[in-house]
PyMOL Python script that loads the backbone (N, CA, C, O; Angstrom):
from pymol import cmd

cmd.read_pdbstr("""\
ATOM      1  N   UNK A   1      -2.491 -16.559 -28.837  1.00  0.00           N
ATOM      2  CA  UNK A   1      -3.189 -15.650 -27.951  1.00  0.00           C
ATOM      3  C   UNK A   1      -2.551 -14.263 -28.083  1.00  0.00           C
ATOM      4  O   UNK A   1      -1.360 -14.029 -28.292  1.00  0.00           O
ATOM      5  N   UNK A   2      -3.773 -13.188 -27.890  1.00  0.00           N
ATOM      6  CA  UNK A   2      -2.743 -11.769 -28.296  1.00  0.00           C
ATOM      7  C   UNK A   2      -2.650 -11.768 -27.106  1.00  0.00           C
ATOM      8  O   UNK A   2      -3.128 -12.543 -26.278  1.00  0.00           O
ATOM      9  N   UNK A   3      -1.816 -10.592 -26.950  1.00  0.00           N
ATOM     10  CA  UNK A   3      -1.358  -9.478 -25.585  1.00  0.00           C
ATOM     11  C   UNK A   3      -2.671  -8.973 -24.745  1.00  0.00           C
ATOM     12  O   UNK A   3      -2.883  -8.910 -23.534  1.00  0.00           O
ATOM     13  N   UNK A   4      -3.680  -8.550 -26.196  1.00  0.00           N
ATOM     14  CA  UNK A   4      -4.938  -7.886 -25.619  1.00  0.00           C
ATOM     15  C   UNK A   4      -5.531  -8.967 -24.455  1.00  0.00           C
ATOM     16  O   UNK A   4      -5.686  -8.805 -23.245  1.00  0.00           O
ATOM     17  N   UNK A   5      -5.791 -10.097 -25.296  1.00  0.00           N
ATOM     18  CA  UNK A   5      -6.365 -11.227 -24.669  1.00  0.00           C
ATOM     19  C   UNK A   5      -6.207 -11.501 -23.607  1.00  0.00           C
ATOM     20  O   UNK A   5      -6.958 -11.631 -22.640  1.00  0.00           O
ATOM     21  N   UNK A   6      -4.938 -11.621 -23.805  1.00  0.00           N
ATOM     22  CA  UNK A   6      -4.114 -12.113 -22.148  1.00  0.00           C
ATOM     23  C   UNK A   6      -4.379 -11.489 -21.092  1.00  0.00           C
ATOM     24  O   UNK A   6      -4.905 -11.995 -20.101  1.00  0.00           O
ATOM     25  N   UNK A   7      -3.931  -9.972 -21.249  1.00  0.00           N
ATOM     26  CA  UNK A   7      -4.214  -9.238 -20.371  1.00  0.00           C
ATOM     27  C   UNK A   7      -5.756  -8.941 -19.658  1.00  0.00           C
ATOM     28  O   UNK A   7      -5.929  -8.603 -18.487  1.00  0.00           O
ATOM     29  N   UNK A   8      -6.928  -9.183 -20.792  1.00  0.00           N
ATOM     30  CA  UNK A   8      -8.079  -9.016 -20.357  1.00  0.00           C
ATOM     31  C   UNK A   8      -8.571 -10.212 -19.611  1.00  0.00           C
ATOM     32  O   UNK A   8      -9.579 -10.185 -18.904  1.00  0.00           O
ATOM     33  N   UNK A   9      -7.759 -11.347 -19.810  1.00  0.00           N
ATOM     34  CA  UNK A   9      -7.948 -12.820 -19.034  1.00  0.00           C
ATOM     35  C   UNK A   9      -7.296 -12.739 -17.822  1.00  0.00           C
ATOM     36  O   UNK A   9      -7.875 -13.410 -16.967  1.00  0.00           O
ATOM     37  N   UNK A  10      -6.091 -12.048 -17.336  1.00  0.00           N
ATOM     38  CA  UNK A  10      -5.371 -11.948 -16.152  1.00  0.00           C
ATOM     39  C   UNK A  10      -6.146 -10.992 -15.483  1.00  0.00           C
ATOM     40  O   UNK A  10      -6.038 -10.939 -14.258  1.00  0.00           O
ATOM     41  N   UNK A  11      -6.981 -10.154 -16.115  1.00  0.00           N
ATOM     42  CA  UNK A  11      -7.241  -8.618 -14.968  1.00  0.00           C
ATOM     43  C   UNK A  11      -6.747  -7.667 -15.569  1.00  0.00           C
ATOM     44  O   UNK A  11      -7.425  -6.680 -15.854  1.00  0.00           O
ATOM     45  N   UNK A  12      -5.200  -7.802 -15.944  1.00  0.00           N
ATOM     46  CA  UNK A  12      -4.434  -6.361 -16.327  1.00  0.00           C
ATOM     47  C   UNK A  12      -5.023  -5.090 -17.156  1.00  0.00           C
ATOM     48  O   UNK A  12      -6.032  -5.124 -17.861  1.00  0.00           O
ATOM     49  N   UNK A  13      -4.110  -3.858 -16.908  1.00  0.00           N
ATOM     50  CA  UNK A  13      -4.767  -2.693 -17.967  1.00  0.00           C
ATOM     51  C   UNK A  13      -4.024  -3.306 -19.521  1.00  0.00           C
ATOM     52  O   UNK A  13      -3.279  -4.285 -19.561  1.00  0.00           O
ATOM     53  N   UNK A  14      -4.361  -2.620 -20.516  1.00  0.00           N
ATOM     54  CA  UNK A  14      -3.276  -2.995 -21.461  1.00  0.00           C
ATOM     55  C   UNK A  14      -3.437  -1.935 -22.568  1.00  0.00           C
ATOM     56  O   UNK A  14      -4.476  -1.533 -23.093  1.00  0.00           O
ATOM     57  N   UNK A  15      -2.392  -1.645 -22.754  1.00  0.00           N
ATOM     58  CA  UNK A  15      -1.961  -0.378 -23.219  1.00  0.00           C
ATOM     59  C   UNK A  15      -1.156  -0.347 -24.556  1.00  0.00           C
ATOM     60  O   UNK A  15       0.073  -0.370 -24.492  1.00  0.00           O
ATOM     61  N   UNK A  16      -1.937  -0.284 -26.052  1.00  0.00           N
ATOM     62  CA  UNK A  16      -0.668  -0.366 -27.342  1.00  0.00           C
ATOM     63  C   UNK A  16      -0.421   0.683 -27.351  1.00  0.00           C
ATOM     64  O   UNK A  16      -1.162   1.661 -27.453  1.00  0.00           O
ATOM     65  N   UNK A  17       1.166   0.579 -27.192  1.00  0.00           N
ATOM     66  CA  UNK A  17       1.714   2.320 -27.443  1.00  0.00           C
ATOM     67  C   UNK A  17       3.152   2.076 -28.501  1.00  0.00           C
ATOM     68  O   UNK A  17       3.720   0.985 -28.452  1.00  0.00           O
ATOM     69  N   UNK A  18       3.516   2.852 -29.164  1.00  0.00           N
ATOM     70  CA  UNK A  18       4.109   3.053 -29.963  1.00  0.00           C
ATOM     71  C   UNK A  18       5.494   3.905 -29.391  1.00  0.00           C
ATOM     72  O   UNK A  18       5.379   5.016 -28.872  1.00  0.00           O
ATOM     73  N   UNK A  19       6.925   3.158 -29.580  1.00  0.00           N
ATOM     74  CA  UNK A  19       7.763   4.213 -28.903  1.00  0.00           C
ATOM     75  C   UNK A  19       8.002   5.337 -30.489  1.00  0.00           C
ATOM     76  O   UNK A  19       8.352   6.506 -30.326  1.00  0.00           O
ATOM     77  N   UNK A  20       7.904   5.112 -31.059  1.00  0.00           N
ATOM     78  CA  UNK A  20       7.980   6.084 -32.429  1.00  0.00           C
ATOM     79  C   UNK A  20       7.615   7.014 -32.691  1.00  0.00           C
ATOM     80  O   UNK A  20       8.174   8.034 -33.094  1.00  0.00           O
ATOM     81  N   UNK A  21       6.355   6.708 -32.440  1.00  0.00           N
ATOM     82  CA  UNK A  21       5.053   7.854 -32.683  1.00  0.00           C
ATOM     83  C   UNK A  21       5.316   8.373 -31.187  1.00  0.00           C
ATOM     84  O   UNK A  21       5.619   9.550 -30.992  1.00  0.00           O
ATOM     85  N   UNK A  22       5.174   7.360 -30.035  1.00  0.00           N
ATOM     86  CA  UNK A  22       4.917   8.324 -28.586  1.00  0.00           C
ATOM     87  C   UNK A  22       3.476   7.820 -28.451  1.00  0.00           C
ATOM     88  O   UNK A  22       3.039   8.368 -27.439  1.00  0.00           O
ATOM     89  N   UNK A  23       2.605   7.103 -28.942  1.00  0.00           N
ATOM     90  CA  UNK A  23       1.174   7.254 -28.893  1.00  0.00           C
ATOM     91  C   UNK A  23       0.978   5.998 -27.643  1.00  0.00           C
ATOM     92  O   UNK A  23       1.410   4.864 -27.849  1.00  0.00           O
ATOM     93  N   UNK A  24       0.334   6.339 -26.453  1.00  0.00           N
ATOM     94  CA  UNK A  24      -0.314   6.128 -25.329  1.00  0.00           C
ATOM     95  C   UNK A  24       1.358   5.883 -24.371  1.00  0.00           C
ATOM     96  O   UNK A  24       1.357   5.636 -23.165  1.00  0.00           O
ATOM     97  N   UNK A  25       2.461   5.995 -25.072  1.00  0.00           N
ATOM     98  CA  UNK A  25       3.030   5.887 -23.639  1.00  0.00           C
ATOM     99  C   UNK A  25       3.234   6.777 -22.636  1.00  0.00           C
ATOM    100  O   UNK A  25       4.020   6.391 -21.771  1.00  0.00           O
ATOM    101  N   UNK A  26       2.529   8.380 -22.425  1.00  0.00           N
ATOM    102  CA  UNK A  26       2.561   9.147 -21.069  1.00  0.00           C
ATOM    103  C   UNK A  26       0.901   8.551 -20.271  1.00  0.00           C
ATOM    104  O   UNK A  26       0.631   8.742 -19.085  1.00  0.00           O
ATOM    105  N   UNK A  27       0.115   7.932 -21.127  1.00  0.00           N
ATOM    106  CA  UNK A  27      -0.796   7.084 -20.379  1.00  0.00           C
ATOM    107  C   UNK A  27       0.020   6.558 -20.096  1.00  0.00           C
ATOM    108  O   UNK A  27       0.996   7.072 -19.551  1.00  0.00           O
ATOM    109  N   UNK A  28      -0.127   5.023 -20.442  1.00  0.00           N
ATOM    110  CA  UNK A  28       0.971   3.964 -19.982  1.00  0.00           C
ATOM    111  C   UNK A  28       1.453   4.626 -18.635  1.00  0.00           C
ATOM    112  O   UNK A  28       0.862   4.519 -17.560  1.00  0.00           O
ATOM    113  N   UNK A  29       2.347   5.163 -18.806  1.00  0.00           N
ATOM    114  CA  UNK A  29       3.864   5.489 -17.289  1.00  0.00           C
ATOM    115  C   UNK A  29       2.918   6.009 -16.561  1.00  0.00           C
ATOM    116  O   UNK A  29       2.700   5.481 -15.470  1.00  0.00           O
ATOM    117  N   UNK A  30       2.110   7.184 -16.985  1.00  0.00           N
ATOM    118  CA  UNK A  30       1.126   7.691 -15.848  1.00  0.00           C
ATOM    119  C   UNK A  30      -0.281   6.945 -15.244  1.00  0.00           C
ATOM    120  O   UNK A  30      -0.948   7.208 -14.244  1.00  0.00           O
ATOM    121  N   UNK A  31      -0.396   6.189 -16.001  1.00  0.00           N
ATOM    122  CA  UNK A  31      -1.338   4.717 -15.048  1.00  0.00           C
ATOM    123  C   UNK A  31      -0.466   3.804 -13.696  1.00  0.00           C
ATOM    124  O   UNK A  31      -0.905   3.385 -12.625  1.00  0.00           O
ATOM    125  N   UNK A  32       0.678   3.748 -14.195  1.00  0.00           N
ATOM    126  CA  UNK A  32       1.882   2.744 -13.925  1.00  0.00           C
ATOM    127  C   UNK A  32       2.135   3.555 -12.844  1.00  0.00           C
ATOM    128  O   UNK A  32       1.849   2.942 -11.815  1.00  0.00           O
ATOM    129  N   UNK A  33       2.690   5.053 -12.543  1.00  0.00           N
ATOM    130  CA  UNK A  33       2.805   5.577 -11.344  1.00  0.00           C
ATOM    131  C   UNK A  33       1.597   5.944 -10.688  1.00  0.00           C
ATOM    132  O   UNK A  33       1.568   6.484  -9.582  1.00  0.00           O
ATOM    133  N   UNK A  34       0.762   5.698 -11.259  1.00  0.00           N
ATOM    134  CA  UNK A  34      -0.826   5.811  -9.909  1.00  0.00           C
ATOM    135  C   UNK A  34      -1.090   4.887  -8.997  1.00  0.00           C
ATOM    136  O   UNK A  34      -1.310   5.067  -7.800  1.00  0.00           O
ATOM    137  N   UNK A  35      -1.065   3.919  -9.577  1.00  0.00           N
ATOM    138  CA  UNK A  35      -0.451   2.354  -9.175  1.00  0.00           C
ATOM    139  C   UNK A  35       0.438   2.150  -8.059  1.00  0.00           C
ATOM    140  O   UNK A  35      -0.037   1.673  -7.027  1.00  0.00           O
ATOM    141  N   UNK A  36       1.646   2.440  -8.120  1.00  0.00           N
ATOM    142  CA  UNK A  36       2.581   2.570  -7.451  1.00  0.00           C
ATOM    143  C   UNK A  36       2.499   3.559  -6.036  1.00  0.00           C
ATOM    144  O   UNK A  36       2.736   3.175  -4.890  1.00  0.00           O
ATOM    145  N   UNK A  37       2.113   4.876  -6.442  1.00  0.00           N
ATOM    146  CA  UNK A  37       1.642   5.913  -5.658  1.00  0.00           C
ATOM    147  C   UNK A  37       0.769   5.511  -4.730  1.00  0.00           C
ATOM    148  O   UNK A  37       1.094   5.765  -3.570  1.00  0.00           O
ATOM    149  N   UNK A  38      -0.526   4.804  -4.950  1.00  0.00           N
ATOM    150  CA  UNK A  38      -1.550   3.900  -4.698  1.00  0.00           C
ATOM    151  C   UNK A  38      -0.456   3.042  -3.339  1.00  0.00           C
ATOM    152  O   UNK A  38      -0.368   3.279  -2.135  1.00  0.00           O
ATOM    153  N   UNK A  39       0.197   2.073  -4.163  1.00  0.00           N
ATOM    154  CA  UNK A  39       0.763   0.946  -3.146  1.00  0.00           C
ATOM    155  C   UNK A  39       1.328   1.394  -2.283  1.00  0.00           C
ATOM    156  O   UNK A  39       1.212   0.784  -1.221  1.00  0.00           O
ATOM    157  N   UNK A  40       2.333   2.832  -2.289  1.00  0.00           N
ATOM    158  CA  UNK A  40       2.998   3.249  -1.489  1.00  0.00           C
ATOM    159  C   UNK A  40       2.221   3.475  -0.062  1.00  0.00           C
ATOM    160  O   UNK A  40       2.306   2.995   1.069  1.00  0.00           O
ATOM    161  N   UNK A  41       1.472   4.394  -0.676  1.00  0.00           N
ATOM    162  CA  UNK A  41       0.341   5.005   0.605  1.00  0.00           C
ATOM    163  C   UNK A  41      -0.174   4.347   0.808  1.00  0.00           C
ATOM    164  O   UNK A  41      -0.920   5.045   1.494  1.00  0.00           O
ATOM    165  N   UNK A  42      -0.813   2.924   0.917  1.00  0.00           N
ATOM    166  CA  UNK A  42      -1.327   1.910   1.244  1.00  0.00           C
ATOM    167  C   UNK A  42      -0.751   1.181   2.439  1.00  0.00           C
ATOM    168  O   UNK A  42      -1.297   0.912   3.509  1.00  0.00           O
ATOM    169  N   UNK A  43       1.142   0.780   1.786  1.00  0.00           N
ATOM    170  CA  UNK A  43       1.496   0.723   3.161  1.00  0.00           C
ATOM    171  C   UNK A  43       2.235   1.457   3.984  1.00  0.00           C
ATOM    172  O   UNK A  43       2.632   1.033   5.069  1.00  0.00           O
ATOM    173  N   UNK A  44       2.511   2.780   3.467  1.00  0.00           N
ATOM    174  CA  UNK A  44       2.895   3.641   4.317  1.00  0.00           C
ATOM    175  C   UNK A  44       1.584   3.417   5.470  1.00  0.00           C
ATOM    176  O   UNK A  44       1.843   2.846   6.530  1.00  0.00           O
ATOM    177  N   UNK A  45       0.145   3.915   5.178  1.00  0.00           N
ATOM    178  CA  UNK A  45      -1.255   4.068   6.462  1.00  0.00           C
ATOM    179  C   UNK A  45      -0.608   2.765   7.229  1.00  0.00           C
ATOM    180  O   UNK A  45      -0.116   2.883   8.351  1.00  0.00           O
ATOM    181  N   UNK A  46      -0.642   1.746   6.657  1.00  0.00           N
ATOM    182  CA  UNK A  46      -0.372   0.076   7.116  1.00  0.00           C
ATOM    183  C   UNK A  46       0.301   0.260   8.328  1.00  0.00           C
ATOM    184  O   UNK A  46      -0.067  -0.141   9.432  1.00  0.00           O
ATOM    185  N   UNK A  47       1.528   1.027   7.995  1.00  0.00           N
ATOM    186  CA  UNK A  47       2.742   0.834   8.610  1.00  0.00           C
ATOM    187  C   UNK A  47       2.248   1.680   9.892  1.00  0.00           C
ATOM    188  O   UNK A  47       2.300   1.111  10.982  1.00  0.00           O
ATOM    189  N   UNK A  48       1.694   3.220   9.815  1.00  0.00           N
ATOM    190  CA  UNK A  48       1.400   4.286  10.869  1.00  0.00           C
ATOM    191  C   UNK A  48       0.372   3.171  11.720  1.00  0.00           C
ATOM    192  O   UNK A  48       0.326   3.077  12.946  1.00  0.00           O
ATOM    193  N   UNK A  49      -0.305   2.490  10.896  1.00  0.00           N
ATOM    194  CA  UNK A  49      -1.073   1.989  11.748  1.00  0.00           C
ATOM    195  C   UNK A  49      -0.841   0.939  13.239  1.00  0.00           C
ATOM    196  O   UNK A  49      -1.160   0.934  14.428  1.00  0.00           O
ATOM    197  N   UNK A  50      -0.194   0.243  12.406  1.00  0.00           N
ATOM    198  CA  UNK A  50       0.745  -0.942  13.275  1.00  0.00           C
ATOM    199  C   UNK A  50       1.491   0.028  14.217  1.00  0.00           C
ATOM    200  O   UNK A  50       0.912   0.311  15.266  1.00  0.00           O
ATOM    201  N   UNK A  51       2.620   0.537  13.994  1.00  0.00           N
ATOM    202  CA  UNK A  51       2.619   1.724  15.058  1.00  0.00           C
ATOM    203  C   UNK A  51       2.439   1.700  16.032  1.00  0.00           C
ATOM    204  O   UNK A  51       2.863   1.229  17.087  1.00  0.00           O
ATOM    205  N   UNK A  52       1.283   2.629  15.406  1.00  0.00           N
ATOM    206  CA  UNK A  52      -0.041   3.286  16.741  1.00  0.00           C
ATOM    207  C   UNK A  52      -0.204   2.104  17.809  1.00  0.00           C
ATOM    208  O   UNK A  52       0.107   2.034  18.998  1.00  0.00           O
ATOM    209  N   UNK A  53      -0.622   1.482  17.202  1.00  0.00           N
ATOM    210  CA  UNK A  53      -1.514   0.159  17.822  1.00  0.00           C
ATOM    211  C   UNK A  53      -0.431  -0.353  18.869  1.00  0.00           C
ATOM    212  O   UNK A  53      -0.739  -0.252  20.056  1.00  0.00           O
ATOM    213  N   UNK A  54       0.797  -0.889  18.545  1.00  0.00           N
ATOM    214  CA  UNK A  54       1.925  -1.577  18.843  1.00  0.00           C
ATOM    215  C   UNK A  54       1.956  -0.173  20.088  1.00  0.00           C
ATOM    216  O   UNK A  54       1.550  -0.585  21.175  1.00  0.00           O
ATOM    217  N   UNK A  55       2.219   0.838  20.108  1.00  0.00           N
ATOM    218  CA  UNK A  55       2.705   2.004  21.139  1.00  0.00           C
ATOM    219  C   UNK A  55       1.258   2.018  21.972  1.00  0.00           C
ATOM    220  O   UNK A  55       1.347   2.057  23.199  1.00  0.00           O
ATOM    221  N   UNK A  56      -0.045   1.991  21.379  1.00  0.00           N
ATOM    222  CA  UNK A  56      -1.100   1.534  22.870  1.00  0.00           C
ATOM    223  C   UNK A  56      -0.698   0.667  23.296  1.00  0.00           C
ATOM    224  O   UNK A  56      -0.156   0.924  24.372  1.00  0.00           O
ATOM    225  N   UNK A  57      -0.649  -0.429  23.001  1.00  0.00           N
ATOM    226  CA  UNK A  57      -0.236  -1.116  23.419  1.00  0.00           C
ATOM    227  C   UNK A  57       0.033  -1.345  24.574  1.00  0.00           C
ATOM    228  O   UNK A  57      -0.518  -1.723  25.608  1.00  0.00           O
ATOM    229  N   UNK A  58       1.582  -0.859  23.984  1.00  0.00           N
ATOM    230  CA  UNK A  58       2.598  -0.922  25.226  1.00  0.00           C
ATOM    231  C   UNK A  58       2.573   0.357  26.521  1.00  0.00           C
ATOM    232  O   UNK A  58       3.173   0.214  27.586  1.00  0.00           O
ATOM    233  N   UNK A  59       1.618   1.800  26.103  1.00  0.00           N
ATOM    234  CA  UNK A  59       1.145   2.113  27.067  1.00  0.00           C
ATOM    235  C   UNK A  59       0.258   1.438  28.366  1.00  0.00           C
ATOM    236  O   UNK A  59       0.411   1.593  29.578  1.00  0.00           O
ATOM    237  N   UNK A  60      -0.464   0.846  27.806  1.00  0.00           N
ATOM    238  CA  UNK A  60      -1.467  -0.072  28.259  1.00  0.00           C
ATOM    239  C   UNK A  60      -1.080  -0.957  28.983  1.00  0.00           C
ATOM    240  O   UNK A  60      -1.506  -1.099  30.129  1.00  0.00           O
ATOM    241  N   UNK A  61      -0.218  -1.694  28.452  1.00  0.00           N
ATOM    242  CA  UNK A  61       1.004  -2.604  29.288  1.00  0.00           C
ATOM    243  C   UNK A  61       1.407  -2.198  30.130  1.00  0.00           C
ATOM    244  O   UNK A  61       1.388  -2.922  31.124  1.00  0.00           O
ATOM    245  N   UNK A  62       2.133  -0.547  30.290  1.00  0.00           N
ATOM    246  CA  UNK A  62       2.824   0.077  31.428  1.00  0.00           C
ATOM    247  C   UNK A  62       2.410   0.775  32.168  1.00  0.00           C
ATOM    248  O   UNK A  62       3.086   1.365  33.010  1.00  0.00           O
ATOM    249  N   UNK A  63       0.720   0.905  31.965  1.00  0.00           N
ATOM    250  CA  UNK A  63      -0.614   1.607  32.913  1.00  0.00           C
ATOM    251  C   UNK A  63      -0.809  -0.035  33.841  1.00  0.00           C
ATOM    252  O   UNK A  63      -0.814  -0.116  35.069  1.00  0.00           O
ATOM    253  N   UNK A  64      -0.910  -0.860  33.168  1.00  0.00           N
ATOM    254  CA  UNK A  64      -1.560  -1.661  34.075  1.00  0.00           C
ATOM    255  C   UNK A  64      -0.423  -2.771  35.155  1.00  0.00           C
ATOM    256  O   UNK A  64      -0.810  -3.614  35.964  1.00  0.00           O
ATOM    257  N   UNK A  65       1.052  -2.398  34.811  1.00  0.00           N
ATOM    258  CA  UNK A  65       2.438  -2.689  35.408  1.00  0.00           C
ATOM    259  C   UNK A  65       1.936  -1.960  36.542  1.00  0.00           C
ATOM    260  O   UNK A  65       1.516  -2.615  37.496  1.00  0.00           O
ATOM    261  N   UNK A  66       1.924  -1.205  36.567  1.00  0.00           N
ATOM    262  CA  UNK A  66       2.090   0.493  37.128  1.00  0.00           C
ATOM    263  C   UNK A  66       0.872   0.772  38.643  1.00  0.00           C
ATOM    264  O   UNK A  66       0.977   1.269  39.764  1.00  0.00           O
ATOM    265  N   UNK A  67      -0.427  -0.004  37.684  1.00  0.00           N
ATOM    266  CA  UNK A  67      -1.219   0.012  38.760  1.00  0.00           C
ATOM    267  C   UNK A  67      -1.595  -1.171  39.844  1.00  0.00           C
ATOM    268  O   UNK A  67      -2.313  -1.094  40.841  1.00  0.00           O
ATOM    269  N   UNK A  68      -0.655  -2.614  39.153  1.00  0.00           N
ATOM    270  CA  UNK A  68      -0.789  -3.568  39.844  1.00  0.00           C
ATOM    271  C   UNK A  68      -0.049  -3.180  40.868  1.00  0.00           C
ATOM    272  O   UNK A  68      -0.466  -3.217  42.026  1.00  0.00           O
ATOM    273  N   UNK A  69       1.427  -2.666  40.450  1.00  0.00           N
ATOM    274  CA  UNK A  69       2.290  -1.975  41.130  1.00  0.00           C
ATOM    275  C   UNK A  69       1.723  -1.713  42.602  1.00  0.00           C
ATOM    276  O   UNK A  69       1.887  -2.400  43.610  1.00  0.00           O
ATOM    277  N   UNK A  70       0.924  -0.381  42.418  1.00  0.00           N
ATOM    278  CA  UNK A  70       0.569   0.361  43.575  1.00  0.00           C
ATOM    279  C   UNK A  70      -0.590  -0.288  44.167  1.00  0.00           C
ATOM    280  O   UNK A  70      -0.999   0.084  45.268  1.00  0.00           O
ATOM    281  N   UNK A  71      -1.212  -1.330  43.452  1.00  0.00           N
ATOM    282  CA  UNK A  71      -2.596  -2.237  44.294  1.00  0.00           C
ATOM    283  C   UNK A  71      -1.622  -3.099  45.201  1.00  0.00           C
ATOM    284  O   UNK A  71      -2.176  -3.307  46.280  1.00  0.00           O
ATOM    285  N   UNK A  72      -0.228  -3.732  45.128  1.00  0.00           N
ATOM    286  CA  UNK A  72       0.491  -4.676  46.026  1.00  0.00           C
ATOM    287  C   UNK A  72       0.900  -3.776  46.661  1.00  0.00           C
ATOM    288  O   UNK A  72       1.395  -4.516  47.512  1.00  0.00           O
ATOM    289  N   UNK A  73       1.121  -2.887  46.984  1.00  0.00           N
ATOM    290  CA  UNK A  73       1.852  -1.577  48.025  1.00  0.00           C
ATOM    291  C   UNK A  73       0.697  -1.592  49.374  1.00  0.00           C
ATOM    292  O   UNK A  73       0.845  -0.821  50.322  1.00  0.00           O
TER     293      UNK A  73
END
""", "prot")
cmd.dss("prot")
cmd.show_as("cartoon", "prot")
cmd.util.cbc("prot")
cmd.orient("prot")
């Protein structure tokens, strides 16, 4: 089985590059960090998101502490 093969059977990109010549490896690395760039910011949003959510939350939690609070008063 080639490399090509494989890769077109897994999903992957696949890339012949030559370290000699130089031929497709600033593709190559620059596919490879889009990718990456991609994943980062993916779960960086992930992360802001959870967050957010997690801090309503717990506002929400301490609005409704707050007003049971003053309904037993």
């Amino acid at each position: 089985m080639t490399a090509r093969k494989f890769s077109r059977e897994q999903g992957l990109d696949f890339y012949e590059t030559s370290a000699k010549s130089g031929h497709n490896v600033e593709t190559a690395f620059l596919e490879a960090v889009v990718v990456i760039v991609v994943v980062v910011v993916v779960v960086v949003v992930v992360v802001v998101v959870v967050v957010v959510v997690v801090v309503v939350v717990v506002v929400v939690v301490v609005f409704l502490q707050l007003l049971l609070l003053l309904l037993l008063m």
